[in-house]
C-alpha positions as CSV (number, residue, x, y, z in Angstrom):
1,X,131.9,-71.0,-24.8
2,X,133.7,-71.2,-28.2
3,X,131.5,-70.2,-31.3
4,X,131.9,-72.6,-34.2
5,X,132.9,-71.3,-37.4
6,X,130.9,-71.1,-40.7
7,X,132.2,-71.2,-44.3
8,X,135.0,-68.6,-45.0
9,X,136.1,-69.4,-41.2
10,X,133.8,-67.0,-40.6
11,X,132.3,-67.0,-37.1
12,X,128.9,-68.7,-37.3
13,X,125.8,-67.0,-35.7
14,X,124.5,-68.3,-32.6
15,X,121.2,-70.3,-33.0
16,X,119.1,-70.9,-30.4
17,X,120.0,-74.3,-29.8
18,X,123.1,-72.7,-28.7
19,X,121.7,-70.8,-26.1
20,X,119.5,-73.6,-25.0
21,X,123.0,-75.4,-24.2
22,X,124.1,-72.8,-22.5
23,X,121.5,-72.1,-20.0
24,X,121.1,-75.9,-19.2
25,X,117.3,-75.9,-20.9
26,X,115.3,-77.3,-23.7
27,X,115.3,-75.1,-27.4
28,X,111.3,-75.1,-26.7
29,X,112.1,-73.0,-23.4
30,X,114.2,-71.1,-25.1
31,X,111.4,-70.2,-27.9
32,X,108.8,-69.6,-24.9
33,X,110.9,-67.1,-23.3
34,X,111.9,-65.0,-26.7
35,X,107.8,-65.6,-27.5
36,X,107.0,-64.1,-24.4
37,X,105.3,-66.8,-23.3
38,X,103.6,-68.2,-20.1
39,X,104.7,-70.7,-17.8
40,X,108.2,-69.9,-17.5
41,X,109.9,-69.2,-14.3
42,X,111.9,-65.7,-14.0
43,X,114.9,-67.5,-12.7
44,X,114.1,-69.8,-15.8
45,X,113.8,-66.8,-18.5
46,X,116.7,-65.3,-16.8
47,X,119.1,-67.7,-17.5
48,X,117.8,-67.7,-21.0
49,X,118.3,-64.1,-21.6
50,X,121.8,-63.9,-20.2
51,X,123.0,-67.2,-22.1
52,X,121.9,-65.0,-25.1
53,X,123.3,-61.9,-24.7
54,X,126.5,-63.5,-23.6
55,X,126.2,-65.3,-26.8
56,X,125.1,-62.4,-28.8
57,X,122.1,-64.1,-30.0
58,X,119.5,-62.4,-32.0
59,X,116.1,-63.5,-32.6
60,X,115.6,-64.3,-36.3
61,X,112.3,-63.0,-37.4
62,X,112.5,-63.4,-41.3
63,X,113.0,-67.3,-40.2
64,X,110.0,-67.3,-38.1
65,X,108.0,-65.1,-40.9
66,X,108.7,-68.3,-43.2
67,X,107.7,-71.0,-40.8
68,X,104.8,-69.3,-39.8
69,X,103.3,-67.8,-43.2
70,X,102.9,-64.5,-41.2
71,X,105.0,-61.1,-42.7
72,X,105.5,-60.5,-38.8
73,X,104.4,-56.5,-39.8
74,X,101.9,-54.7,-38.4
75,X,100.0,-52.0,-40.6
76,X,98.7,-48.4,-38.9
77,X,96.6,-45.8,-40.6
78,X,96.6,-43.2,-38.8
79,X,95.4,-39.1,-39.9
80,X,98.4,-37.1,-41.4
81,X,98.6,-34.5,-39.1
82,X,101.1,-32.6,-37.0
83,X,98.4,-32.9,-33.5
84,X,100.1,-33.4,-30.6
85,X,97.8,-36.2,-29.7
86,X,97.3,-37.9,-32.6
87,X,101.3,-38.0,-33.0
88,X,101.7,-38.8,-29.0
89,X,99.6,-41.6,-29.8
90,X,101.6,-43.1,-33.1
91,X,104.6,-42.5,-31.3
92,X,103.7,-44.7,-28.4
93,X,102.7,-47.4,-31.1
94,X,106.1,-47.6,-32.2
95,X,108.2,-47.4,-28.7
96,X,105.6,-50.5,-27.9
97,X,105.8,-52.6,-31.2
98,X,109.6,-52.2,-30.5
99,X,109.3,-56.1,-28.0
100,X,106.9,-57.6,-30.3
101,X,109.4,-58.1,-33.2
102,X,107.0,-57.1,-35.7
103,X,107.8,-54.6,-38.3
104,X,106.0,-51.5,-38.9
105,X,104.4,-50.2,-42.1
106,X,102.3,-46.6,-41.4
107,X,99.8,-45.3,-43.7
108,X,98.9,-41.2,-43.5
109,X,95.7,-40.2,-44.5
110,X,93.8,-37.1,-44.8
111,X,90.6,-35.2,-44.5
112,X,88.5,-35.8,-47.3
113,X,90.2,-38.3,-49.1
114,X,87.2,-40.2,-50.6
115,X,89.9,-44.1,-50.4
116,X,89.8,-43.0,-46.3
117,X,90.9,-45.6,-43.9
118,X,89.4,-48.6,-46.4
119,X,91.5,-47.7,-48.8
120,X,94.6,-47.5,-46.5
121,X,93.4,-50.7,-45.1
122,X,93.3,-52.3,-47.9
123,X,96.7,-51.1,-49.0
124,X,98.5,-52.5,-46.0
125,X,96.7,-55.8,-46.8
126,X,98.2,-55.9,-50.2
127,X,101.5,-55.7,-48.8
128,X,100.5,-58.4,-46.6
129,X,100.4,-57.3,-43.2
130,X,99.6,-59.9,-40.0
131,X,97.2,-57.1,-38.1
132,X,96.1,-53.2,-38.6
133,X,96.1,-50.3,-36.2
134,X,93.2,-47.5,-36.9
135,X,94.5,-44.7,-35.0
136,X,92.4,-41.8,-33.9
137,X,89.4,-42.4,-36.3
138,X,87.4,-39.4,-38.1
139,X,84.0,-39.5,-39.7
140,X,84.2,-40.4,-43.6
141,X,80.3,-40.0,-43.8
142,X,80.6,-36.4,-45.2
143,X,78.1,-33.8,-45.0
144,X,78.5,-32.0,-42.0
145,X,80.5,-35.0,-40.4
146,X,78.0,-36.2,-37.9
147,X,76.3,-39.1,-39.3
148,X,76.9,-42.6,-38.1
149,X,80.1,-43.0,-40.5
150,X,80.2,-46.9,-40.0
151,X,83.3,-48.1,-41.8
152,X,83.0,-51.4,-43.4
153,X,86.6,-53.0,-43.6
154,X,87.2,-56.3,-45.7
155,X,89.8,-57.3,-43.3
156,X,90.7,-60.8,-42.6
157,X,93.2,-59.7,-40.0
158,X,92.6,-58.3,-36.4
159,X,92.0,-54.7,-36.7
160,X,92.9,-52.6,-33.6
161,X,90.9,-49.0,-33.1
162,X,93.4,-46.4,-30.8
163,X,91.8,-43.6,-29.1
164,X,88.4,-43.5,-29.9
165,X,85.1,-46.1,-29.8
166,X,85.6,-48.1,-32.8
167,X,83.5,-46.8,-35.9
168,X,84.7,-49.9,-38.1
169,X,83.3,-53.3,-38.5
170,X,85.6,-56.3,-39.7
171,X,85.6,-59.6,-38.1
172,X,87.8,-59.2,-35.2
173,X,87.8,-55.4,-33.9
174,X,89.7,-54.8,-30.7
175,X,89.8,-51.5,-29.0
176,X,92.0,-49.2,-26.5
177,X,92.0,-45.8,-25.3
178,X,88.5,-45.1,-25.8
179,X,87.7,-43.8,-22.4
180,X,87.6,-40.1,-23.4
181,X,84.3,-39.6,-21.7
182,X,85.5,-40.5,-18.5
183,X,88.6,-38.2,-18.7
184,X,85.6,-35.5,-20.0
185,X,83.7,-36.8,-16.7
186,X,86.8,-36.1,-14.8
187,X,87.5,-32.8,-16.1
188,X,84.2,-31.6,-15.6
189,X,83.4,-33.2,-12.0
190,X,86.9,-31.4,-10.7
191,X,84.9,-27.7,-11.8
192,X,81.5,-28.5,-10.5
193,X,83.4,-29.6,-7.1
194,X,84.9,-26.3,-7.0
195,X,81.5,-25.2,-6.8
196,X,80.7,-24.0,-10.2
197,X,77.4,-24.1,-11.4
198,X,77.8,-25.2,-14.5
199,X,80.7,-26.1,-17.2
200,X,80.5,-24.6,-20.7
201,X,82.5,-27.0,-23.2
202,X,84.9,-25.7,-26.3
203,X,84.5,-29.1,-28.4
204,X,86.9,-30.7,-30.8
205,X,85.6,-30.8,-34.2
206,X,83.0,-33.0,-34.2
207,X,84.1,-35.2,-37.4
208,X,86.6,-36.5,-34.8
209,X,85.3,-39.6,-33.1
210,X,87.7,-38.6,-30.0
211,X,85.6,-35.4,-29.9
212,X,82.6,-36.7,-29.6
213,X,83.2,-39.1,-26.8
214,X,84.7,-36.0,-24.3
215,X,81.8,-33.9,-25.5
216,X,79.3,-37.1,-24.8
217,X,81.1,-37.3,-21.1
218,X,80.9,-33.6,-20.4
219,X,77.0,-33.3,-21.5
220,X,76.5,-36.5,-19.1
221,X,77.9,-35.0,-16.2
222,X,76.1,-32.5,-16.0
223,X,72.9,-34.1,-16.9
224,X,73.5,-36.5,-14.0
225,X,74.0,-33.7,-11.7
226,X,71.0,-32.4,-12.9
227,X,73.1,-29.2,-14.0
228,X,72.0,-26.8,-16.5
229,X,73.5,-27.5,-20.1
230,X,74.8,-24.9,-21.9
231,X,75.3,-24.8,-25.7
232,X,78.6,-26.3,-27.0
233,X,80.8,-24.3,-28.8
234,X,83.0,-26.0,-31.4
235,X,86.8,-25.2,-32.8
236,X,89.5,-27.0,-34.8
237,X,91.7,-28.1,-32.5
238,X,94.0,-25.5,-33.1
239,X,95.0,-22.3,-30.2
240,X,93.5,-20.0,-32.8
241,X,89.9,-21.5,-32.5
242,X,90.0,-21.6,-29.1
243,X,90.9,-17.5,-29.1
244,X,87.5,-16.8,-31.2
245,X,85.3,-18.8,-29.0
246,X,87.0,-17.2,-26.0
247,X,86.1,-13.9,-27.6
248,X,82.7,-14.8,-28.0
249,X,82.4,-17.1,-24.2
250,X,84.3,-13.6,-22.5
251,X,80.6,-11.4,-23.3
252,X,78.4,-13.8,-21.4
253,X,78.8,-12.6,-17.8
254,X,77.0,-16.1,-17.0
255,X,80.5,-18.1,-18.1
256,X,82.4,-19.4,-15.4
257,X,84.3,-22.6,-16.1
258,X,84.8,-24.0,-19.1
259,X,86.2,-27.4,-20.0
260,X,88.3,-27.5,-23.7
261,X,88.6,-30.3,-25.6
262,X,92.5,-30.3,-25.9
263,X,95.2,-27.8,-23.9
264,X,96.1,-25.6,-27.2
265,X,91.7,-24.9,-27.9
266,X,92.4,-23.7,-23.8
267,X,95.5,-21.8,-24.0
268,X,93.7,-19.4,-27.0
269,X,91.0,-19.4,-24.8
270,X,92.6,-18.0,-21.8
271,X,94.6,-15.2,-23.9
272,X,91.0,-14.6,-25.3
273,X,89.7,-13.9,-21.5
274,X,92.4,-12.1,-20.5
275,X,92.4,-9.8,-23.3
276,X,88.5,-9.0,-22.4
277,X,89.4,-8.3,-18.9
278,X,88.0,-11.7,-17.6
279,X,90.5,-12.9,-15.3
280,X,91.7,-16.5,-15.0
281,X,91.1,-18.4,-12.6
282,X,89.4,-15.8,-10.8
283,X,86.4,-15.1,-13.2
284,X,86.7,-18.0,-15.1
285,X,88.3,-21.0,-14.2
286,X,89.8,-23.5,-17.7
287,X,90.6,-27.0,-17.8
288,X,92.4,-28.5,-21.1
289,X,93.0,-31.9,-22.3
290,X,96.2,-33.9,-23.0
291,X,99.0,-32.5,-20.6
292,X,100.8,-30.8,-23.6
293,X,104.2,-30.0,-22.2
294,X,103.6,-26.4,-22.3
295,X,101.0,-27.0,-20.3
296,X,102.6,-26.1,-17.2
297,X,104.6,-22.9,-18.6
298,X,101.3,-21.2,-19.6
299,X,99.7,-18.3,-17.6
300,X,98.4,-19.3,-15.2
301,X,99.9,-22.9,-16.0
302,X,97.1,-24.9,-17.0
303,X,94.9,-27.7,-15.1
304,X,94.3,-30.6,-17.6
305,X,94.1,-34.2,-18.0
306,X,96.7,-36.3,-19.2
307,X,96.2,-38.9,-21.9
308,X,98.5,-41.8,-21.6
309,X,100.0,-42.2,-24.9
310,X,102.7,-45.1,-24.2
311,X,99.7,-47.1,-21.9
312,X,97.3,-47.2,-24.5
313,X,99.8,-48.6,-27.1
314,X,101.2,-51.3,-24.9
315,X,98.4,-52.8,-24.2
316,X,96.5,-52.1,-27.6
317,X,99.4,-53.2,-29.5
318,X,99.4,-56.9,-26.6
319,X,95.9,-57.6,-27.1
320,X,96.0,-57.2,-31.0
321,X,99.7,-59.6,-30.9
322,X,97.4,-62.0,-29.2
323,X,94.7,-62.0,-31.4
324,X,97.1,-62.3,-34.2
325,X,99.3,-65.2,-33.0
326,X,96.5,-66.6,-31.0
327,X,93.5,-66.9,-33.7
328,X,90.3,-68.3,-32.2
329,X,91.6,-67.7,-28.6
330,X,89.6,-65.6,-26.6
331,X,90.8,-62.1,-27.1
332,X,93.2,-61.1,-23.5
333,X,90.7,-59.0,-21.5
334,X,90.9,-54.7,-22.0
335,X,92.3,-52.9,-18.6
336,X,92.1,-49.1,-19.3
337,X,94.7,-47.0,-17.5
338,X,93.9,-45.3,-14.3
339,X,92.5,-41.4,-14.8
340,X,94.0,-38.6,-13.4
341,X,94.0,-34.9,-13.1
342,X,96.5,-32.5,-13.0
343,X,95.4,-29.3,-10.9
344,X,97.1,-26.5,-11.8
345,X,96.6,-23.0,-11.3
346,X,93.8,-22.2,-13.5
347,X,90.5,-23.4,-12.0
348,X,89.4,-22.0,-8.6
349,X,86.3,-21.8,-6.4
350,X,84.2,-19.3,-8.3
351,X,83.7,-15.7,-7.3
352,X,80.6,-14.9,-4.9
353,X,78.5,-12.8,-7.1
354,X,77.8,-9.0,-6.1
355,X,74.8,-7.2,-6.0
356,X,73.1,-7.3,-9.4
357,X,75.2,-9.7,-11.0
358,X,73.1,-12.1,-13.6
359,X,74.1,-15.1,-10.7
360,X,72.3,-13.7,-8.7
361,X,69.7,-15.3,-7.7
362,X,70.4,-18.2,-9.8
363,X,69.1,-21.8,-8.2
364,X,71.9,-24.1,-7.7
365,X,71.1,-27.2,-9.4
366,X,70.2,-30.4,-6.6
367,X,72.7,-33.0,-6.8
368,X,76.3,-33.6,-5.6
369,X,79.3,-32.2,-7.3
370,X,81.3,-35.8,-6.5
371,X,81.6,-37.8,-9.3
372,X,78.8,-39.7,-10.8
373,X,77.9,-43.1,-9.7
374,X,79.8,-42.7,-6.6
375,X,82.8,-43.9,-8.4
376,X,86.3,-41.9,-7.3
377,X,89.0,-41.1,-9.9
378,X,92.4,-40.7,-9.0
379,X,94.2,-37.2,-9.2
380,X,97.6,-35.6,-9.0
381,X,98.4,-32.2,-8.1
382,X,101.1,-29.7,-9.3
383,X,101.8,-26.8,-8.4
C-alpha cells in the first residue's frame, strides 16, 4: 500500500483509518484493539496489529489526551530510597505502564517530611494527572510510628495503594500486593513443619505498613497453632540491623528458627550466628523475604519468599486503568499472585536436644504444623 503525501511532499503519517483499510475492518475495531478492548476476535486484533506495523502506525496519545480531557499520565509517590523492594516494586510499575500508553510522572518522598504522601499527592494533581500510585506506604502519624496513621487524600482520581493494606482514604482506593501476611504465614508454616517449635521474628521497622502486615501474619501463625510467641525483635531493614539482633538472638539457647522480614535483615543475621558459633541451618535454621538475587550465593544460600514485583504492577496498574477510563464501572475484581517458597539450604529439621539442654523437656505446643485453615500454598525448591 502506497502512503499519501503531506505538505512539503513529505510522507504523511498513517492514521488509523488507514489501517482500518488495510485490515478489511471498521476504524471503531481498530480503536477497540489499540484500547485493549473486549469483544474482539484474536484473528480480528491480529489483522489489526499487523496492518499497523506494516504501516508503521503509531498510536497518537496527545490526540486522544485532547478528545478525552484526560493528561493520559499517571502520578506515583513512592519513598526515596535505594531498598531493593521498594525499587523492585517502582520498577515493575514502569515495565507495566509501558502497554497502557500513559505517561509517567514519579514523586520521591522521605522520612519525616511533614507535606508526606498528601503533599506529593497533591502535587501530581496540580500537574493534572488521570490516576495516582501510593507505593509501599509508611506511617506519617509520628511519635513512635505506630498509631493508626490514616491519610486523608483530597483526590478526585483513582488512587492505587502497592504493597501494603491501604492506609489512605479518597473516594476510589484500589489495592494490590498487600498479601504480606500470607507470604509471613508461608514463611513461618515451612519452619514449624520442619518441626520447630516455635519461630522468633526479626521485623521490619514498624513505621512501614509492609512491616506490619508480615509481622501480623507471623504472630497469627503461631497463635493458630497454638505455638508459644516469642518477643519480636525489630531492625531497619538494613544487613547491619539484622547482625545486632543476631548477636543478641545467638545468647538464647532457646532460638531455633527465625523468620526475617527481608533477605539483607537475614544475611546479617546469619553472619551474626556464625560468628557466635551457632551454626546455620543446624542450630538455627533462617528464612528471609524478597528473593534478593544474592539470595542464593549467600552461605548457606538462603530459603526465602519471593515477592512478585512485575505481577503486582500489572495488575495494580489494569485495575486502576479501569477505574480511570471506566468511572462508575464496577472496579475489575483483585486476583493476588500465587505464593511460593523458595527452600534453600538454610532451614532444617531442628537438632534433637541433649541431656540438659533448656528444650529439654519443653511441651510441644498441640496443633498441626500444616498451614492454617487447611489451606495449601504452592512451593518451589532450589537447590
Amino acid at each position: 500500500m502506497t502512503r499519501g503525501t503531506g505538505r512539503g511532499g513529505h510522507a504523511a503519517a498513517p492514521r488509523s483509518v488507514d489501517v482500518a483499510r488495510l485490515a478489511g475492518v471498521s476504524q471503531k475495531t481498530v480503536s477497540r484493539v489499540f484500547n485493549d478492548e473486549p469483544y474482539v476476535s484474536t484473528e480480528v486484533r491480529r489483522r489489526v496489529l499487523e496492518a499497523a506495523e506494516e504501516l508503521g502506525y503509531r498510536r497518537n496519545d496527545a490526540a486522544r489526551a485532547l478528545a478525552s480531557g484526560r493528561s493520559r499520565s499517571i502520578g506515583v509517590v513512592t519513598l526515596g530510597t535505594a531498598l531493593y523492594g521498594p525499587v523492585s516494586l517502582l520498577m515493575g510499575v514502569e515495565r507495566a505502564v509501558r502497554d497502557t500508553g500513559y505517561a509517567l510522572r514519579v514523586v520521591n518522598t522521605v522520612e519525616g517530611d511533614p507535606a508526606g504522601i498528601a503533599g506529593a499527592v497533591d502535587s501530581l494533581l496540580d500537574q493534572g494527572v488521570d490516576g495516582i500510585v501510593v507505593s509501599e506506604p509508611i506511617d506519617e502519624s509520628g511519635g513512635e510510628g505506630r498509631g493508626e496513621g490514616e491519610i486523608a487524600l483530597r483526590a478526585d482520581v483513582p488512587v492505587l495503594v502497592l504493597g501494603a493494606p491501604s492506609p489512605v482514604t479518597a473516594p476510589t482506593v484500589l489495592t494490590a500486593g498487600g498479601g504480606a501476611g500470607l507470604m509471613a504465614r508461608t514463611a513461618t508454616e515451612h519452619l514449624l513443619d520442619l518441626g520447630h517449635m516455635t519461630v522468633h521474628h526479626l521485623a521490619g521497622p514498624q513505621r512501614w505498613y509492609a512491616a506490619r502486615d508480615r509481622l501480623e501474619g507471623w504472630r497469627a501463625t503461631l497463635t493458630a497453632h497454638d505455638r508459644e510467641v516469642p518477643p519480636v525483635v525489630e531492625g531497619d531493614w538494613s544487613a547491619a540491623s539484622g547482625h545486632r539482633a543476631g548477636r543478641a538472638l545467638a545468647e538464647d539457647p532457646g532460638v531455633t528458627a527465625v523468620f526475617a522480614a527481608n533477605d539483607d535483615m537475614a544475611i546479617g543475621l546469619i553472619r551474626a550466628l556464625l560468628e557466635a558459633g551457632r551454626r546455620v541451618p543446624e542450630d538455627v535454621s533462617v528464612v528471609g523475604f524478597d528473593d534478593t538475587p544474592v539470595a542464593a550465593f549467600v552461605t548457606p544460600p538462603l530459603t526465602t519468599v519471593p515477592q512478585p514485583f512485575d505481577a503486582v504492577a500489572r495488575e495494580g496498574l489494569k485495575r486502576l486503568v479501569h477505574a480511570i477510563e471506566h468511572p462508575g464501572a464496577a472496579p475489575l475484581p483483585s486476583s493476588d499472585p500465587p505464593v511460593g517458597l523458595v527452600v534453600r539450604a538454610s532451614t532444617a529439621p531442628p537438632r534433637a536436644p541433649g541431656p540438659g539442654s533448656a528444650l529439654t523437656g519443653r511441651r510441644r505446643p498441640r496443633g498441626r504444623s500444616g498451614p492454617a485453615g487447611g489451606a495449601s500454598v504452592p512451593s518451589t525448591t532450589a537447590s
